[in-house]
VOMARVEX-144815 format. One line per 2 residues: number of its first residue (from 0); their letters; for each residue x negated, y negated, z of C-alpha. Coordinates in pm, 1 decimal, decimal comma. Layout:
! residues N
NUM) A) X:Y:Z; ...
This chain:
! residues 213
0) XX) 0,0:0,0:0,0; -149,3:-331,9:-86,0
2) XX) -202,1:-562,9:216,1; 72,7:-820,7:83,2
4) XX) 320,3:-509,1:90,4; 232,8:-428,5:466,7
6) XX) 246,1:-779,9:591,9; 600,6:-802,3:442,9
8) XX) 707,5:-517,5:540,8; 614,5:-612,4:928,4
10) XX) 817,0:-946,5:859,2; 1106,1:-1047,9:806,7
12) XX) 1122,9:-1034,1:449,2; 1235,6:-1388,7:368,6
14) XX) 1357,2:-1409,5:-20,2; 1171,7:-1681,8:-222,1
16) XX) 1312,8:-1568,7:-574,5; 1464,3:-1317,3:-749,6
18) XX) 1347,0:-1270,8:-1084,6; 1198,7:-959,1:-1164,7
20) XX) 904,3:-839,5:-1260,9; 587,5:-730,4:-1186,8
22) XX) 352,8:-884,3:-938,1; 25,4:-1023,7:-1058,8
24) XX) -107,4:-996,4:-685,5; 10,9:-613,9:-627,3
26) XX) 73,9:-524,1:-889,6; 377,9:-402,3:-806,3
28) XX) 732,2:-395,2:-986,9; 947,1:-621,9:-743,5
30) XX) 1124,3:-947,7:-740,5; 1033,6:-1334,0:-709,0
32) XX) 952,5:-1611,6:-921,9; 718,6:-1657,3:-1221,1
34) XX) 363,0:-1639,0:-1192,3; 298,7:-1934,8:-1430,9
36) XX) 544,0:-2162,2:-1219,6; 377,7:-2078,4:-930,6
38) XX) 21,0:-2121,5:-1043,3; -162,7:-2398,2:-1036,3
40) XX) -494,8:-2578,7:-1196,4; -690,3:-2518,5:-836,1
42) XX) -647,2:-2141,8:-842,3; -959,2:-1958,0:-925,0
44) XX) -924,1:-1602,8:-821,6; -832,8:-1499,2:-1161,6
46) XX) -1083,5:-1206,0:-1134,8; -816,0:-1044,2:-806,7
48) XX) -510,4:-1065,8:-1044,9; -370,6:-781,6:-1210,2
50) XX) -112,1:-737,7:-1541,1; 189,4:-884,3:-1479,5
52) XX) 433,7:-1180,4:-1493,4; 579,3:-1291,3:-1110,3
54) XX) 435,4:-1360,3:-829,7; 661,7:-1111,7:-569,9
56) XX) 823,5:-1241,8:-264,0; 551,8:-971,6:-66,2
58) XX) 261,7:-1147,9:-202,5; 387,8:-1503,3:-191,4
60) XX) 493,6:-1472,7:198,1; 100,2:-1453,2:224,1
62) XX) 16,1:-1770,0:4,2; 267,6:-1950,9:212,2
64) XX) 190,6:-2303,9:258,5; 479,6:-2379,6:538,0
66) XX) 561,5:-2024,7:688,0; 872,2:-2073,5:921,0
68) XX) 760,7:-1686,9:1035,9; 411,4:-1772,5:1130,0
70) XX) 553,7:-2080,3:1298,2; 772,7:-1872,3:1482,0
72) XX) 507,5:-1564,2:1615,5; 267,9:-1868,2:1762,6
74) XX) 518,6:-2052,2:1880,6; 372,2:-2425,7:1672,2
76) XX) 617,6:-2691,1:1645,4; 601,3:-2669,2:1260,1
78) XX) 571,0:-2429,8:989,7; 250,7:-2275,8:938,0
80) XX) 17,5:-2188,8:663,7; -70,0:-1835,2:645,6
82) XX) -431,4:-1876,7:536,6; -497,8:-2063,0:836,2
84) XX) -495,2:-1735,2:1026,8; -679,2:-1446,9:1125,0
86) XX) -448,8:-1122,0:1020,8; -417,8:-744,6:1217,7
88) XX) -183,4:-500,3:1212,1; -212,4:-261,1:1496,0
90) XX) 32,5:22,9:1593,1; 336,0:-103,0:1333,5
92) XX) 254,8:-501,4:1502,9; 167,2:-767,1:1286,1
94) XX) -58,7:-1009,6:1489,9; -154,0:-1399,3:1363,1
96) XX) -432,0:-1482,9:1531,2; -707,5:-1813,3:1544,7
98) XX) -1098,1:-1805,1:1682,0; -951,3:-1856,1:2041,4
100) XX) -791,1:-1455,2:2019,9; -1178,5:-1320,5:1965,3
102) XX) -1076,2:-1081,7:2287,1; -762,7:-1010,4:2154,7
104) XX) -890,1:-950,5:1795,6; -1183,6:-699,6:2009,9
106) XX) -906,7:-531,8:2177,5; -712,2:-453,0:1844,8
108) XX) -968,5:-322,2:1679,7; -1041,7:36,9:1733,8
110) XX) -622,6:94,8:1615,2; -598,6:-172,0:1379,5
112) XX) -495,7:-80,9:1016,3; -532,8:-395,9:901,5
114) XX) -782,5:-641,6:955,0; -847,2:-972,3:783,0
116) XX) -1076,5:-1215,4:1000,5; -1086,9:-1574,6:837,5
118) XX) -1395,0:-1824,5:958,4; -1230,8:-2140,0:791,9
120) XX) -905,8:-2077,5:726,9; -913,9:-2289,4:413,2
122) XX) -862,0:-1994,1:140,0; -626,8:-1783,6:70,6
124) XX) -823,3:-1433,5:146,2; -572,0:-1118,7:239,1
126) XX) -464,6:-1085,7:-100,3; -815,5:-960,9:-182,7
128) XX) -806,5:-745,3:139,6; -942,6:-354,7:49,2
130) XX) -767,8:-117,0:214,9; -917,5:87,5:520,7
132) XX) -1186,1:-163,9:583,2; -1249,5:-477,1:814,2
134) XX) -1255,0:-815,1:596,4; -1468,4:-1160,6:722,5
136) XX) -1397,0:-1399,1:461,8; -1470,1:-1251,2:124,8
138) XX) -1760,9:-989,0:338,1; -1532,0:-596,0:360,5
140) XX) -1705,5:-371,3:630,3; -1650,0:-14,1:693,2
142) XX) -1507,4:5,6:1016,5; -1763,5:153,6:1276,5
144) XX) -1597,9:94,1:1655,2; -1925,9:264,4:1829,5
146) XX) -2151,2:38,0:1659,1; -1971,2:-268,4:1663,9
148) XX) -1909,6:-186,0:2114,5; -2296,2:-129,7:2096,0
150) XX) -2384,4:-437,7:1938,0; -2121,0:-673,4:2053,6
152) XX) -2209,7:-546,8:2432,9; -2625,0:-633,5:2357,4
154) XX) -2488,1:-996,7:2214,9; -2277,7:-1102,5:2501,1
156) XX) -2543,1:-952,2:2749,5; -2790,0:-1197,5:2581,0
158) XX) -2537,3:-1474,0:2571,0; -2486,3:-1421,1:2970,4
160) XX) -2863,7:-1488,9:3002,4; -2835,4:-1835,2:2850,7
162) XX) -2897,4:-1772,8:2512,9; -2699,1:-1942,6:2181,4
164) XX) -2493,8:-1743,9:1950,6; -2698,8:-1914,9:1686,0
166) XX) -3015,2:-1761,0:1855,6; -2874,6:-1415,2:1873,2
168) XX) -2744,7:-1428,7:1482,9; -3090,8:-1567,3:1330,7
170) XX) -3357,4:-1380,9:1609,8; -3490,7:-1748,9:1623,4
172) XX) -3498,4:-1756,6:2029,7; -3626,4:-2059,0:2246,8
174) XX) -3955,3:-1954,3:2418,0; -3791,0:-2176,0:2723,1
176) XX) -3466,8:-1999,7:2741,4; -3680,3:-1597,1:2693,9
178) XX) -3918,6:-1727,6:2990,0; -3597,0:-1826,5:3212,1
180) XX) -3365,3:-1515,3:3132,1; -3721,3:-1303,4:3192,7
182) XX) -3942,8:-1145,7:2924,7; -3802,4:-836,8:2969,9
184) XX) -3454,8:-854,0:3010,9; -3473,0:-1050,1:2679,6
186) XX) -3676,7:-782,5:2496,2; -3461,8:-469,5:2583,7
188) XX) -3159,7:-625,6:2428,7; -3322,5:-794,3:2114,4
190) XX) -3507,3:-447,7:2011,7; -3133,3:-319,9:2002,3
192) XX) -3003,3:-553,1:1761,9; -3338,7:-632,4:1566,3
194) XX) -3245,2:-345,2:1354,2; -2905,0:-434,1:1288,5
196) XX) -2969,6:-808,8:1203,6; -2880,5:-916,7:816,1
198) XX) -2631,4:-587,0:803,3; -2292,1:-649,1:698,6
200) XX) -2194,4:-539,8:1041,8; -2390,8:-727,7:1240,2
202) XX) -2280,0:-1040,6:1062,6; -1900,7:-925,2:1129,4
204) XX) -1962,8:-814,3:1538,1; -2174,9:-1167,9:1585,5
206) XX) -1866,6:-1380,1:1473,1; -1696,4:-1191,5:1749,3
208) XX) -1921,4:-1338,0:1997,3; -1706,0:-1557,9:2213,6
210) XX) -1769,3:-1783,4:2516,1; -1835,9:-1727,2:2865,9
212) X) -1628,5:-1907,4:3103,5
């Protein structure tokens, strides 16, 4: 099932047109309005579309620029836009989430089905979702819950010492901040993730990294 397709399914399936047709997003013989009335000069994904002449009301609840349903699962005071969001679907629950859910999103993860992290929110990225893996941005990650826990514990160990998150991504540490957390204590957790660092999911578990209060 294509991601549009699950994230409608999960909703509640508002109607946006009914001509049909088949979806240039999924692909998919459904029912909604044109493609070419709905396209405009700033779209560039061309590559992501498939044969077809509508855009389908599945695929166009997750372009939505002023989603009454997102509005209403965070509680805003005004319709939402969906690519603003961080997307999961865990245990038949469709979850809209921002960078302040980073324990939430953690806690999801080992049942999500779905997952679709955005770092911006300024494109449109779960129609290019691939199914059965963990999507940062346009970066698709084969889920891996033991490495992730082992990494993710080593980087939140190192932030409790007093270190960045920038110096845990780049291995670029302050000689200052090593001598004051202890040589050691520094050492044993940067020889875990030395290996790890410039992998696809390192990258992913380090924009998990969240703050200590």
């Amino acid at each position: 099932m294509h991601a549009c397709d699950t994230i409608y399914s999960l909703s509640q399936r508002p109607i946006y047109g009914e001509v049909e047709g088949i979806c240039r997003i999924t692909g998919r013989a459904g029912k909604g309005i044109p493609f070419e009335r709905w396209v405009k000069e700033t779209f560039t994904d061309h590559a992501y579309l498939k044969p077809g002449d509508i855009i389908s009301n599945e695929a166009l609840l997750c372009f939505d620029e002023s989603s009454l349903e997102i509005q209403q699962k965070t509680g805003r005071d005004k319709p939402q836009r969906f690519r603003t969001y961080s997307h999961f679907v865990a245990d038949g629950t469709w979850y809209c989430l921002t960078k302040a859910d980073k324990q939430r999103m953690i806690a999801l993860l080992p049942t999500a089905s779905l997952v679709c992290i955005t770092d911006t929110g300024q494109r449109h990225i779960l129609f290019k979702h691939k199914d059965g893996m963990w999507q940062l941005d346009e970066m698709f990650v084969r889920p891996d819950i033991e490495t992730f826990t082992f990494l993710h514990s080593s980087m939140m160990a190192l932030l409790a010492l007093g270190f960045s998150q920038e110096e845990i991504r780049s291995g670029n540490y302050s000689q200052g901040r090593i001598a004051k957390a202890g040589v050691d204590s520094w050492r044993e957790l940067e020889t875990k993730l030395r290996p790890y660092r410039g992998t696809q999911i390192f990258t992913f578990t380090s924009w998990l990294m969240y703050t200590i209060k």
